[in-house]
C-alpha positions as CSV (number, residue, x, y, z in Angstrom):
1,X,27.2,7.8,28.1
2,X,24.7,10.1,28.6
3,X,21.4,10.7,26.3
4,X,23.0,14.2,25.0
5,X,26.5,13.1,24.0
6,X,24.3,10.1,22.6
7,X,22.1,12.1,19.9
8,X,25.0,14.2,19.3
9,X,27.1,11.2,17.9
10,X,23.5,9.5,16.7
11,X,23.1,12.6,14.5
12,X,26.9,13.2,13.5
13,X,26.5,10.0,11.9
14,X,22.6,10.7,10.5
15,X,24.0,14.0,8.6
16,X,27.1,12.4,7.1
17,X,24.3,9.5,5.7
18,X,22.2,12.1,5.0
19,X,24.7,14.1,2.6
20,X,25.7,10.6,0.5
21,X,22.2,9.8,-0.5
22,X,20.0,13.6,-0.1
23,X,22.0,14.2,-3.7
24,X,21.1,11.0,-5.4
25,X,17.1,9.6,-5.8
26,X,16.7,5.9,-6.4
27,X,15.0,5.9,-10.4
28,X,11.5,4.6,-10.7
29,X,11.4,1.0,-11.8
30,X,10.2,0.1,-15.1
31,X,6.3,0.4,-15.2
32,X,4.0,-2.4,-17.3
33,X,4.1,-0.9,-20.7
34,X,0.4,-1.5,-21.5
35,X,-1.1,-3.0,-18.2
36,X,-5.1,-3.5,-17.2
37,X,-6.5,-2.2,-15.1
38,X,-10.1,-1.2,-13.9
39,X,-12.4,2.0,-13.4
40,X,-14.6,1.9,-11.0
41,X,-17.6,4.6,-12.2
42,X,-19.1,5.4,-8.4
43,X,-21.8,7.5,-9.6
44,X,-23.2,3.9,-11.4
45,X,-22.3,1.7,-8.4
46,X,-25.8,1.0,-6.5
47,X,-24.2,-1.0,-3.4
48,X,-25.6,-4.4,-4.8
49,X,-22.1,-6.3,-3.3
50,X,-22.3,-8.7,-6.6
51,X,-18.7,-7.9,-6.8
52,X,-18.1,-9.0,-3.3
53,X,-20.2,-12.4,-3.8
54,X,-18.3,-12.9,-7.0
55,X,-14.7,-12.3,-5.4
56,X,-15.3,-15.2,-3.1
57,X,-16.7,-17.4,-5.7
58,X,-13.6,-17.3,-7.9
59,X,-10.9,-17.1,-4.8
60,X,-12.9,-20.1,-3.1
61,X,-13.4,-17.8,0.1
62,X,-15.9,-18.5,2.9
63,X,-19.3,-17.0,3.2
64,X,-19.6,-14.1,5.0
65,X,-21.6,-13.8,8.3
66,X,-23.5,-11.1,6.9
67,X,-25.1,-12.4,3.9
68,X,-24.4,-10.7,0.6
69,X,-28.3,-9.5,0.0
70,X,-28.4,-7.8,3.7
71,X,-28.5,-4.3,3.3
72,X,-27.2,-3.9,7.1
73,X,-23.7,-4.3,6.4
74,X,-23.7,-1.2,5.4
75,X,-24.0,0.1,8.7
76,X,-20.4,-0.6,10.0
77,X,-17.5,0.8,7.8
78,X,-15.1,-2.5,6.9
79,X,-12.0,-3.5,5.0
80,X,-10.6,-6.4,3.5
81,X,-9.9,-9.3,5.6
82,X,-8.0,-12.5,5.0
83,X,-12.0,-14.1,4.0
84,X,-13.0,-11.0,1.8
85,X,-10.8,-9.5,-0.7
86,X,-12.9,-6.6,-1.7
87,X,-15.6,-4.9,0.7
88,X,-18.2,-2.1,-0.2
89,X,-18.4,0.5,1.8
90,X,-21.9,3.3,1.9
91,X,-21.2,7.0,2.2
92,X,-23.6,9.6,3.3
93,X,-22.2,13.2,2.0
94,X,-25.1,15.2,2.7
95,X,-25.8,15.2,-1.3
96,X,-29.5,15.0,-2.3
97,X,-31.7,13.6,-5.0
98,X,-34.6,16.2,-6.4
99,X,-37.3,15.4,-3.8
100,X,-34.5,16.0,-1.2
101,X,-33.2,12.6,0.1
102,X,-29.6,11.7,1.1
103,X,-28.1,10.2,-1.6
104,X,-25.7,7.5,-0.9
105,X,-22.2,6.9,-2.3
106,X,-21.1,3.2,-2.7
107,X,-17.0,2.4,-2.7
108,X,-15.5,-0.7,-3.3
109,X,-12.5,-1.2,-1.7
110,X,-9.5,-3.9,-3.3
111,X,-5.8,-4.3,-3.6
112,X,-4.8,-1.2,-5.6
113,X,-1.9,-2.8,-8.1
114,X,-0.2,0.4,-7.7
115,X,2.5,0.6,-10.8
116,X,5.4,0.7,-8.5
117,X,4.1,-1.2,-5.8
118,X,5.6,-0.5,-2.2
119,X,5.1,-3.9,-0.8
120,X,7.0,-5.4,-3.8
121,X,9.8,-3.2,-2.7
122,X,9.5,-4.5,1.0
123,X,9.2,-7.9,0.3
124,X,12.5,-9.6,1.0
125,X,12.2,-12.7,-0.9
126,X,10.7,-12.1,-3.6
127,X,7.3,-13.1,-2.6
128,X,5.2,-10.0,-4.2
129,X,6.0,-9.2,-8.2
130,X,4.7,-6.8,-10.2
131,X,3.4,-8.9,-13.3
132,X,3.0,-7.1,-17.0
133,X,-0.7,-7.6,-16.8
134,X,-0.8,-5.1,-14.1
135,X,-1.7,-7.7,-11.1
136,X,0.7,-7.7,-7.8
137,X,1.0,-10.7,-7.9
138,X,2.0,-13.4,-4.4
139,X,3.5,-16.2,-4.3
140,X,3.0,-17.5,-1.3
141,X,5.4,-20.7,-2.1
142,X,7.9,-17.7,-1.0
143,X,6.7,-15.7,1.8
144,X,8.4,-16.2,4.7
145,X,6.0,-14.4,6.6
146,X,7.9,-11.3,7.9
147,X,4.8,-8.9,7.1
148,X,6.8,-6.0,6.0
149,X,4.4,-5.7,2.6
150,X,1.5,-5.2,5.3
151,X,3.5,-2.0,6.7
152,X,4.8,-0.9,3.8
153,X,1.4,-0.4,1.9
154,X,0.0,2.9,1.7
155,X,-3.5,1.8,1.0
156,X,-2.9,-0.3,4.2
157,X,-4.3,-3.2,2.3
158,X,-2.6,-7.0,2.5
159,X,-3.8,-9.0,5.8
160,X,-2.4,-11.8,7.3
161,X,-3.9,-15.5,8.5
162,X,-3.4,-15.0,12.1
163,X,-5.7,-17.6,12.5
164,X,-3.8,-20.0,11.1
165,X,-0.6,-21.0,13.0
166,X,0.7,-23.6,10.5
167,X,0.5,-22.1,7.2
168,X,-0.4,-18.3,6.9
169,X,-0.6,-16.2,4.2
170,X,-0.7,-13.0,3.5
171,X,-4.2,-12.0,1.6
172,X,-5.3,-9.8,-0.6
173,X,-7.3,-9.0,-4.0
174,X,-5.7,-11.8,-6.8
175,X,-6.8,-8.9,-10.0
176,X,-7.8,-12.5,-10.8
177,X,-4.5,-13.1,-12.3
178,X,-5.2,-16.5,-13.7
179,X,-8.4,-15.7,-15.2
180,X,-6.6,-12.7,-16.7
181,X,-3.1,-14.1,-17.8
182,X,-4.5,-17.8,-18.8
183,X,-7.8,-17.5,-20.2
184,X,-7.8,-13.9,-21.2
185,X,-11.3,-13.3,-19.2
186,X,-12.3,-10.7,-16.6
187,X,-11.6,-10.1,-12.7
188,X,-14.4,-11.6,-11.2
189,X,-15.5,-8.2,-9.7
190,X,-15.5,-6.7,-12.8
191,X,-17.7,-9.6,-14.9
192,X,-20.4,-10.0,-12.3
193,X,-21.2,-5.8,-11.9
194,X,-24.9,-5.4,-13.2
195,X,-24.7,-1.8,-13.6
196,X,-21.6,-1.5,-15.1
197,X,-20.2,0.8,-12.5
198,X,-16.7,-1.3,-12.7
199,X,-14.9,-1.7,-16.4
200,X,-12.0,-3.6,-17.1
201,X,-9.2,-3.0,-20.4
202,X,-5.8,-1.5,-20.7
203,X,-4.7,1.4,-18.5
204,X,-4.4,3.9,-20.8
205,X,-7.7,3.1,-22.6
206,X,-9.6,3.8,-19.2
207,X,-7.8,6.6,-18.5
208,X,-8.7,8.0,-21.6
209,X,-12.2,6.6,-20.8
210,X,-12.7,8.5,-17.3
211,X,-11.6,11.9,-18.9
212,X,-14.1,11.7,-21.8
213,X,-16.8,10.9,-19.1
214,X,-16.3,13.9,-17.4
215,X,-15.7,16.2,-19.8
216,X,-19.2,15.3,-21.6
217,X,-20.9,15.5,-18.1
218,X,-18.9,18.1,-15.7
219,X,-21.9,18.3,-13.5
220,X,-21.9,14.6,-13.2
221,X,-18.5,13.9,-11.8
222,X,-15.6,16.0,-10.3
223,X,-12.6,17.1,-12.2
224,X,-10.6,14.2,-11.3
225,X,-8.6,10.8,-11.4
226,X,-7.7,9.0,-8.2
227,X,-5.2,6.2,-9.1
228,X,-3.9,8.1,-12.2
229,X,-1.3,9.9,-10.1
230,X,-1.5,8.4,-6.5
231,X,1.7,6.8,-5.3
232,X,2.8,6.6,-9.0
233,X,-0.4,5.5,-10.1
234,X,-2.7,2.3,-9.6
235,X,-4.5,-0.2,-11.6
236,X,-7.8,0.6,-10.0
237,X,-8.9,3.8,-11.0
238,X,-11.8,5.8,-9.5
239,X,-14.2,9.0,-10.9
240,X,-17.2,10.3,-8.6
241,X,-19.6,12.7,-8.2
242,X,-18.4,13.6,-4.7
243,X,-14.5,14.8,-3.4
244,X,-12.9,11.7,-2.8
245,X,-11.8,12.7,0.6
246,X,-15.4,12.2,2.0
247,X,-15.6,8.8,0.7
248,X,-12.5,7.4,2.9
249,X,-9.9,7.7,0.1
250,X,-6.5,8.7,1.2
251,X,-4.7,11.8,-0.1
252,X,-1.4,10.4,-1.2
253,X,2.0,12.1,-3.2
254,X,2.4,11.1,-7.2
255,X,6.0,9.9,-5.8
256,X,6.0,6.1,-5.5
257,X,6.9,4.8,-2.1
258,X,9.5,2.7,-3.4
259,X,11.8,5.9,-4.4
260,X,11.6,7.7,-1.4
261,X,12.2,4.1,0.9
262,X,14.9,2.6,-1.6
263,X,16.6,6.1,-1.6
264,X,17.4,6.7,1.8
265,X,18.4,3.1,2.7
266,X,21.0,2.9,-0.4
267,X,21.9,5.9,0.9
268,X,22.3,4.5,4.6
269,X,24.2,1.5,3.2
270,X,26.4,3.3,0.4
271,X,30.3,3.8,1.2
272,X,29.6,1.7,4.9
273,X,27.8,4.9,6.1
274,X,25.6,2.4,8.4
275,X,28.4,0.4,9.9
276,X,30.8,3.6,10.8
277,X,28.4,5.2,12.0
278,X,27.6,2.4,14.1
279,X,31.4,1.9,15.0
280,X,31.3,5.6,15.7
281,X,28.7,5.4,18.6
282,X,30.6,2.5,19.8
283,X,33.5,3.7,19.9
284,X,32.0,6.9,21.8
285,X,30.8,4.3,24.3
286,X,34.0,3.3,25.0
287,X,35.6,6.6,25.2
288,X,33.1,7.6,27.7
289,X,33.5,4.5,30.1
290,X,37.5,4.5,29.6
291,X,37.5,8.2,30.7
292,X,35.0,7.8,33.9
293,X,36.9,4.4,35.1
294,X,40.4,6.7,35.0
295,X,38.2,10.0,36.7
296,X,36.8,7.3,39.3
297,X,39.8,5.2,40.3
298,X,38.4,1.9,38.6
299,X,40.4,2.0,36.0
300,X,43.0,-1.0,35.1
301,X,46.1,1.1,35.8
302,X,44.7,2.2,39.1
303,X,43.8,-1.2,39.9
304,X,47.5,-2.3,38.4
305,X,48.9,-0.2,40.9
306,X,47.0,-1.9,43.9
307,X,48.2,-4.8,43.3
C-alpha cells in the first residue's frame, strides 16, 4: 500500500469522525460554586521569595542550592521543580522609576487550579480531582505514573520524580489543601507575604477585589485579569502594571482544554468511528496485497495451479 492510497483511506475515515463529533461540544463540567482562590497584586510583590521559603516549610521540601536571601537567583529564569513548588521569577520591561532606573517586575509562578482543570481530564485513574475549595488536588496513592497530566497542562506545570526509580510522583503546588480544608488557615505562600502582594478568599470576592483596584488607580495597573478567563479560568489570579505578555505569561483561549480534548475523542469513539475506521485501513491493506499477489503471479490460485 502506498503512502497516497494510505492518507486517502486515513482521511476517509478522519472526515466521517470528524462529521459525528464537529456538531456536538462536550459541556463544561460543573465549576466549585464558591471556590478560593488567590490574587497575586505584582505591582506590591518586591521579589523577597518569603513565599518560596514558606512553600517548602509547609510541603517539607529540601533547601534550595541557592539560598532564599540571595538575590542572584534572579539572574536565571526557573520553574517549578519536583523540590520547589513555586519559583519567582524578575522581569526587566524597560519601565522606569522617577529618577530613571529599570524598574523590576517580580512573578511568582504555581500550580494554577484552573476551574476545569486539563490534567484532571487526562488523568486516567482518577489520580488528579478538582476539590470544592478550589485546590487540584493528587492523590498520589493513585497515580500510576503515565504522566499524561504533565502533557496535558497548558501552564506546563506538574513535574515528575525522575530521580526517584521506586516511588515517583508527580509534583506540584498543594493550594495547601490541608491547611485550607482542615484547619480553615492560609496557603502558606499567601500567610508568609510581607507586602501583601498575594491575598487569599473566595473567587468571586477577589475578582471583585482586582477590578475595584484598578478602576480607583488606572495608571497603576492595566485593564485586566489573567486567570479570570484563561482556559476557563484559574484560582490564581494576577493584575500588573505591565502587559502580561512581557512577564512570561501565556496567552491562552477562555475555552477549557477539557472541552475541546473530551470533544473530539467522544467524537472518535462514538458509533465505533475509531474501530471501522481502523478496520477500513485494514481492510485496504489487504485489498492492495490480494490485488498485487494476483498482478504478480504469487497469488494462492497461481500457486494452486503449479502444483
Amino acid at each position: 500500500m502506498n503512502r497516497r492510497t494510505f492518507l486517502k483511506c486515513a482521511a476517509t475515515g478522519g472526515a466521517a469522525a470528524a462529521a459525528s463529533f464537529s456538531a456536538e461540544a462536550r459541556a463544561s463540567r460543573a465549576v466549585p460554586k464558591d471556590p478560593y482562590g488567590c490574587l497575586v497584586d505584582l505591582t506590591r510583590c518586591v521579589g523577597c521569595r518569603k513565599c518560596e521559603q514558606a512553600c517548602a516549610t509547609v510541603n517539607n521540601l529540601p533547601a534550595p542550592s541557592t539560598p532564599f536571601d540571595d538575590p542572584l537567583v534572579f539572574d536565571v529564569r526557573r520553574r517549578p521543580t519536583p523540590e520547589a513548588f513555586t519559583v519567582v521569577n524578575r522581569y526587566h520591561t524597560g519601565r522606569v522609576d522617577e529618577r530613571n532606573r529599570l524598574v523590576p517586575t517580580y512573578v511568582k509562578v504555581q500550580c494554577m487550579h484552573c476551574q476545569d482543570p486539563a490534567c484532571v481530564s487526562a488523568c486516567i485513574v482518577g489520580a488528579l480531582t478538582k476539590k470544592d475549595n478550589g485546590a487540584v488536588h493528587y492523590d498520589e496513592s493513585k497515580c500510576i505514573g503515565c504522566r499524561y497530566c504533565m502533557v496535558a497542562c497548558p501552564f506546563q506545570i506538574p513535574k515528575y520524580e525522575y530521580s526517584d526509580p521506586l516511588t515517583p510522583r508527580v509534583r506540584k503546588c498543594t493550594f495547601c489543601f490541608e491547611r485550607i480544608s482542615r484547619d480553615g488557615g492560609t496557603p502558606g505562600c499567601a500567610a508568609a507575604c510581607p507586602v501583601e502582594a498575594i491575598t487569599f478568599g473566595k473567587r468571586a470576592v477577589l475578582l471583585e477585589l482586582a477590578k475595584k483596584r484598578i478602576q480607583e488607580n488606572p495608571v497603576d495597573y492595566i485593564p485586566y485579569i489573567y486567570g479570570e478567563t484563561e482556559v476557563g479560568g484559574t484560582s490564581w489570579l494576577y493584575i500588573s502594571a505591565e502587559p502580561f505578555e512581557k512577564l512570561g505569561f501565556l496567552k491562552l483561549p477562555s475555552r477549557p482544554v477539557p472541552q475541546t480534548a473530551e470533544t473530539i475523542q467522544h467524537g472518535i469513539f462514538k458509533y465505533f468511528w475509531a474501530p471501522l475506521t481502523l478496520y477500513g485501513l485494514l481492510g485496504a491493506v489487504m485489498f492492495r496485497v490480494h490485488k498485487k499477489g494476483k498482478s504478480d503471479g504469487t497469488g494462492s490460485e497461481h500457486k494452486g495451479e503449479e502444483q
